[in-house]
VOPAGU-2260 file (C-alpha; in pm, 1 decimal, decimal comma):
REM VOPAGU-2260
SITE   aa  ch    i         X         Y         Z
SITE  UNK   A    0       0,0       0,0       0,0
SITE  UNK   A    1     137,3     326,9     -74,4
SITE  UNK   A    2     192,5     629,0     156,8
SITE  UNK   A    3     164,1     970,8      61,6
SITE  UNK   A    4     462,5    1220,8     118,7
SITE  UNK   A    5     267,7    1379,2     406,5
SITE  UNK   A    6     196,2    1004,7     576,7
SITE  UNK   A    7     591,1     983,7     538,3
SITE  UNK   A    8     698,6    1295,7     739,4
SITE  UNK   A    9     460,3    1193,6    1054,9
SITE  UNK   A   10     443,6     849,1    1224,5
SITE  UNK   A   11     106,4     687,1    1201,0
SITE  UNK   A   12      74,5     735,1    1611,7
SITE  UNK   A   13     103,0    1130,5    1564,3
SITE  UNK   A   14    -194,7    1156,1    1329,7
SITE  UNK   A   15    -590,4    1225,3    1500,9
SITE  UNK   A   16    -792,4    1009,5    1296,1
SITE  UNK   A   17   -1145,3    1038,9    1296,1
SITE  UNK   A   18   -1377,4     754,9    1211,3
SITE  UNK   A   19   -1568,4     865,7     938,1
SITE  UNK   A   20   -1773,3     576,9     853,6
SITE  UNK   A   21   -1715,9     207,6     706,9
SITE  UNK   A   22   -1699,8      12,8     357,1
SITE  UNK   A   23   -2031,6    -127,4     374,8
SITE  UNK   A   24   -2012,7    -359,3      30,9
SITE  UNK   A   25   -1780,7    -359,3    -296,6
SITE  UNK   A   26   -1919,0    -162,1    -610,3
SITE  UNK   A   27   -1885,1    -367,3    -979,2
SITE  UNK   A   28   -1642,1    -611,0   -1036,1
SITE  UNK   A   29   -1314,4    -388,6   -1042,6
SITE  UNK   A   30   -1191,3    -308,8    -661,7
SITE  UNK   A   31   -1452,6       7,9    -630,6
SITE  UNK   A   32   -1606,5      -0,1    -303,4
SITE  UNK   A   33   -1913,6     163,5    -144,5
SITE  UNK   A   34   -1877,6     381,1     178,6
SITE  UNK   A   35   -2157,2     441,9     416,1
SITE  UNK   A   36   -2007,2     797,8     565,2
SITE  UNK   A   37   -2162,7     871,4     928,9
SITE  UNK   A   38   -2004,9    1192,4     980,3
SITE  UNK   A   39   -2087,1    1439,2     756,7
SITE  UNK   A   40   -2213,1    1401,0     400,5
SITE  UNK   A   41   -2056,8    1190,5     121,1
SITE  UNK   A   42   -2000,4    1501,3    -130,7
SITE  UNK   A   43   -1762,1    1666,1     189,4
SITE  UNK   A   44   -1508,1    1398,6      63,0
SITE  UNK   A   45   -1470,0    1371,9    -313,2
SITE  UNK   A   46   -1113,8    1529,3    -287,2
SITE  UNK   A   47    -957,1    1346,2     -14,3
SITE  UNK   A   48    -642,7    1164,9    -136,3
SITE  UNK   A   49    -636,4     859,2      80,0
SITE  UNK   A   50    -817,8     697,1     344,1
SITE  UNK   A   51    -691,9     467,4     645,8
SITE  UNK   A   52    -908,7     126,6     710,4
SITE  UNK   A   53    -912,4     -72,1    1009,6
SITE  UNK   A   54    -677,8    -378,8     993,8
SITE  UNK   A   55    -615,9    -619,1    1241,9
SITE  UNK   A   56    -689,1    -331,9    1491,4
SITE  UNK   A   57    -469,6     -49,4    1341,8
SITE  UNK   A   58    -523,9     220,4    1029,1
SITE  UNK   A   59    -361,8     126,3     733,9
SITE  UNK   A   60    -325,5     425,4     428,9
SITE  UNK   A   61    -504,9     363,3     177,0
SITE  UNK   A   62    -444,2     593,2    -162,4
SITE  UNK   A   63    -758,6     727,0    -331,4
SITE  UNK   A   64    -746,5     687,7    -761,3
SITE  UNK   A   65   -1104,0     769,8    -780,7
SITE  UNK   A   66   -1375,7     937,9    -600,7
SITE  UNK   A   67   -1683,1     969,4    -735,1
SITE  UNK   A   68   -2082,5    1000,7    -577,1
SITE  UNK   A   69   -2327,5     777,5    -673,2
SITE  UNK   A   70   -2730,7     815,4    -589,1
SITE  UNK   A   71   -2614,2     936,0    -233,2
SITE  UNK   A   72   -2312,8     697,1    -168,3
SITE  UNK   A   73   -1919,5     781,6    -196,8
SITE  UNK   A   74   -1762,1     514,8    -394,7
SITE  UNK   A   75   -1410,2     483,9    -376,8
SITE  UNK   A   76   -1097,1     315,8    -604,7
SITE  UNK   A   77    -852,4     304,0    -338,1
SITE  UNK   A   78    -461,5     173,6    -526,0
SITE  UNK   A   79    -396,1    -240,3    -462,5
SITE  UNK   A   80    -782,0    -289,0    -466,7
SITE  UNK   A   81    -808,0    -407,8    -801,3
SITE  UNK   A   82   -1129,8    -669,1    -776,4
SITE  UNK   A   83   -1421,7    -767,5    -640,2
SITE  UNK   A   84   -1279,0   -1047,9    -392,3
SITE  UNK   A   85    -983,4    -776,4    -285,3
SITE  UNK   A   86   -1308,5    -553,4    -225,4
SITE  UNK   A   87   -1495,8    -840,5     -54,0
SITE  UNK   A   88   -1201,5    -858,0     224,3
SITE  UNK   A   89   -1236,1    -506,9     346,3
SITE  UNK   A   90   -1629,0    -505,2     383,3
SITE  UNK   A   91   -1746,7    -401,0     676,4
SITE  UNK   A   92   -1420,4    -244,2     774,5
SITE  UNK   A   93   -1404,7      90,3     946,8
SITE  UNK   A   94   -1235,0     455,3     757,3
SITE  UNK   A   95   -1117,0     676,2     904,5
SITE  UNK   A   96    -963,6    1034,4     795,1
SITE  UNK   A   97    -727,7    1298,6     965,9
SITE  UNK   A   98    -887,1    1506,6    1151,8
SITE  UNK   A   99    -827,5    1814,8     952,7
SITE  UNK   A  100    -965,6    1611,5     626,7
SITE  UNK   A  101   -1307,2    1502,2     816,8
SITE  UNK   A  102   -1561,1    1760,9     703,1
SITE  UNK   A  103   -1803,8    1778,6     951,1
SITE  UNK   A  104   -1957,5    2139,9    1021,2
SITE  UNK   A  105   -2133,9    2266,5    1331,8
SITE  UNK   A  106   -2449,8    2269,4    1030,9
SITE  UNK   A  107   -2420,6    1884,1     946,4
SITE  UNK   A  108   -2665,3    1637,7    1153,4
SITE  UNK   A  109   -2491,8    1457,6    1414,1
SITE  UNK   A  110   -2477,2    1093,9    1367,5
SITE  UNK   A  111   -2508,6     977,4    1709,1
SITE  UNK   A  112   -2419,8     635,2    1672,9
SITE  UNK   A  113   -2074,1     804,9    1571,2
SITE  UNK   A  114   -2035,6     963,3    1936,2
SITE  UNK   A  115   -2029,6     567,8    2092,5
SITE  UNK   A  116   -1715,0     511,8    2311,3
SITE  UNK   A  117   -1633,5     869,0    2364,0
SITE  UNK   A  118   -1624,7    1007,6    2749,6
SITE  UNK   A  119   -1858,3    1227,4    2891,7
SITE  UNK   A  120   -1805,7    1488,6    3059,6
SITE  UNK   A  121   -2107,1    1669,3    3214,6
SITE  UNK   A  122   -2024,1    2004,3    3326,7
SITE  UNK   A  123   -2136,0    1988,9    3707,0
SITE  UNK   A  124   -2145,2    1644,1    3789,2
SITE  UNK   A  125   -1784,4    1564,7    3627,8
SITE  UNK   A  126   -1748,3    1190,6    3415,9
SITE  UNK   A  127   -1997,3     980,4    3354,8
SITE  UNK   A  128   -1761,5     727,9    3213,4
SITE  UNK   A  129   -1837,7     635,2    2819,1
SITE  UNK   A  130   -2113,0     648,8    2654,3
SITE  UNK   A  131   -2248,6     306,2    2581,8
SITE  UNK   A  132   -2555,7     288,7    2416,7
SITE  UNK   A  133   -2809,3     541,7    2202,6
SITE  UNK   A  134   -3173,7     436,8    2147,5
SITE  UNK   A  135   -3350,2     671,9    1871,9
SITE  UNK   A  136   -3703,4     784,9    1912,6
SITE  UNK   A  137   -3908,8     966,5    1727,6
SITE  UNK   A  138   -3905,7    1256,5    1995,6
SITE  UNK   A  139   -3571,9    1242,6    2137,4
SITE  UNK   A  140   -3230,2    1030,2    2101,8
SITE  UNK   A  141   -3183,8     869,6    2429,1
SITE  UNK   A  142   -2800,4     791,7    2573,7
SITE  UNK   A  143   -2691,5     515,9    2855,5
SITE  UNK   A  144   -2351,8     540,7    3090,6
SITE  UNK   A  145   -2282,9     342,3    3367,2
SITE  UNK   A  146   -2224,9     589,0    3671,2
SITE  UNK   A  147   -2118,8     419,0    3946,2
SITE  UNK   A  148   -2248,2      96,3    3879,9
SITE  UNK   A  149   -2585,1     239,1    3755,9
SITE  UNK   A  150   -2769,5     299,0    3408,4
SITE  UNK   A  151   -2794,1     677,9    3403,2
SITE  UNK   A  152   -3006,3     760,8    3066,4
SITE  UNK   A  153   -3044,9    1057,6    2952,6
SITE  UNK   A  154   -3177,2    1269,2    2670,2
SITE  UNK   A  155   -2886,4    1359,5    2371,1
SITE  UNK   A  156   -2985,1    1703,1    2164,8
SITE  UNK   A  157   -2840,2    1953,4    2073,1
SITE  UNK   A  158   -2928,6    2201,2    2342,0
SITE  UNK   A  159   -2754,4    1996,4    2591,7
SITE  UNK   A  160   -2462,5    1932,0    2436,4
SITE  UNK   A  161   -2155,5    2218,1    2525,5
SITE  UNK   A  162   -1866,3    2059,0    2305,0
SITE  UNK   A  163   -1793,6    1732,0    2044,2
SITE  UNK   A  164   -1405,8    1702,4    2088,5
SITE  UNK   A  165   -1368,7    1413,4    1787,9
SITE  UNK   A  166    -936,8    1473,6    1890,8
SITE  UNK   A  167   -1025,4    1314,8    2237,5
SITE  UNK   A  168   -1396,1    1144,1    2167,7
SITE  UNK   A  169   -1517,5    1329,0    2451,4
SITE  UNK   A  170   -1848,6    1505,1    2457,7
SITE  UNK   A  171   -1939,4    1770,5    2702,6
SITE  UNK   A  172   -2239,0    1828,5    2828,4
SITE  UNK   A  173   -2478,9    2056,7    3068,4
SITE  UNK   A  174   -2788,2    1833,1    3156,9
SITE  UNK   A  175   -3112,8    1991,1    3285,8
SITE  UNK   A  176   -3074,1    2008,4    3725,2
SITE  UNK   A  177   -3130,3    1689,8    3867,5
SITE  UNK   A  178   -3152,3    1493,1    3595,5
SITE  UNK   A  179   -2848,0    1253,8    3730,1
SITE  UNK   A  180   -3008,4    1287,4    4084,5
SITE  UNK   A  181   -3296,4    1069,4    3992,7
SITE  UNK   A  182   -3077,6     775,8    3919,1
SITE  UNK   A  183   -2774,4     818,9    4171,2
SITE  UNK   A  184   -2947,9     902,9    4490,8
């Protein structure tokens, strides 16, 4: 797999990757593969020059040949994919981006499912360890910690949330008063 001359002046432990979605099936018979993006929309990445894909637990570059959007999907011709069985092999694998190449604006729709893992941090209370589950509603998006050996649920939107650090995966938030009283007391 080739590196870029930018991947060769940092070591892969210095970059922030962001996960940005995964390769959710191959496209055609000639290595092109079909991204589902969860942060941010597909179009926000037709001139990124490589990608970095989950193997055996650590992100290997991947160079970009082609980009292109098709109905709503990126599809991708990444270099030393060159058919439908070497396309097969990395389905359902995770991509990631550098930070700075993740285009995700304080407009775009959160994916929530995207925030699983990260810490949070609510701003009175302090950590409520990771967040490890999100139900979705049609009213509200629902989130579940463990806080002390309890299920603390409560209600992710917008208006509660201070700060999405995607560098750390925390997110910071400023519940309504009490919320976290009704399950740890």
């Amino acid at each position: 797999m080739p590196v870029t001359d930018h991947l060769l002046k940092k070591n892969i432990n210095e970059l922030t990757l962001v996960n940005v979605g995964f390769i959710s099936k191959p496209h055609g018979f000639n290595g092109d593969l079909t991204f589902a993006i969860n942060y941010g929309d597909a179009e926000g990445y037709e001139k990124v020059k490589f990608f970095f894909i989950e193997l055996e637990g650590k992100p290997v570059p991947f160079f970009v040949e082609e980009i292109k959007i098709h109905r709503s999907d990126l599809v991708a011709k990444l270099e030393d994919v060159n058919t439908e069985a070497d396309a097969k092999k990395l389905t359902g694998k995770k991509i990631y981006l550098e930070e700075s190449d993740a285009t995700m604006s304080p407009h775009d729709e959160i994916n929530w499912n995207s925030l699983l893992g990260y810490s949070v941090i609510e701003k009175k209370f302090g950590s409520l360890g990771e967040l490890n589950g999100i139900e979705e509603y049609p009213q509200q998006i629902i989130a579940h910690c463990i806080v002390k050996g309890k299920e603390v649920l409560f209600p992710l939107n917008e208006d509660f949330i201070l700060k999405i650090d995607a560098k750390k995966k925390e997110l910071y938030l400023n519940l309504p008063e009490g919320l976290l009283d009704v399950y740890l007391e």
